[in-house]
LONU-177044 format. One record per residue (C-alpha): residue in one letter; x, y, z. Coordinates in steps of 0.2 Angstrom, whole numbers. Example, Ala and Ser with C-alpha at 12.3 -4.5 7.8 and 13.67 -1.06 7.14 Angstrom:
# residues 2
A  62  -22  39;
S  68  -5  36;
END
This chain:
# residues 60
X  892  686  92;
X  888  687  111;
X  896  675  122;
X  884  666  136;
X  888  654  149;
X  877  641  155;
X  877  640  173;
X  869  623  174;
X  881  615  164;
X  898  628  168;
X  908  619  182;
X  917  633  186;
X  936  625  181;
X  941  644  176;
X  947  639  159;
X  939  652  150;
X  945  665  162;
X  963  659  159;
X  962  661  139;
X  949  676  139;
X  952  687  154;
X  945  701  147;
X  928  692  144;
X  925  682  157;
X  927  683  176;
X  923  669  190;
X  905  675  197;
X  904  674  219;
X  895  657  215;
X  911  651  209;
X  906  649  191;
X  911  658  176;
X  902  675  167;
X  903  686  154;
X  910  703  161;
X  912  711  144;
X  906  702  128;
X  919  712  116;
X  934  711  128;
X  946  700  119;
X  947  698  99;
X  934  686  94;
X  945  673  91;
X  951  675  109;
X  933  671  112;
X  932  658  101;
X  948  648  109;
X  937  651  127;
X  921  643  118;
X  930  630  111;
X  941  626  126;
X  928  624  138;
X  926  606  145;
X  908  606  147;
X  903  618  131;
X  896  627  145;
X  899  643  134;
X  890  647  117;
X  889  660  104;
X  874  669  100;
END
């Protein structure tokens, strides 16, 4: 499974960062990426996913 952020619906509260550092990073417009897809344990992953307030983030 492939992490992916929505940028239209990601409002860049850094949530995802915090709980997967290793996948995600704050991009220069201020909302959040995927730096490195397998980064963190896929349940890492799967708290980010599931912590987001938005459900900017999906897996695909």
């Amino acid at each position: 499974m492939t992490p992916k952020v929505d940028k239209e619906k990601c409002i860049g509260c850094g949530a995802c960062v915090a709980v997967a550092p290793n996948t995600f990073a704050m991009g220069d417009d201020g909302k959040s990426e995927v730096t490195n897809p397998t980064g963190d344990p896929e349940a890492t992953i799967q708290s980010a996913v599931d912590g987001c307030p938005v459900q900017a983030i999906t897996l695909e």
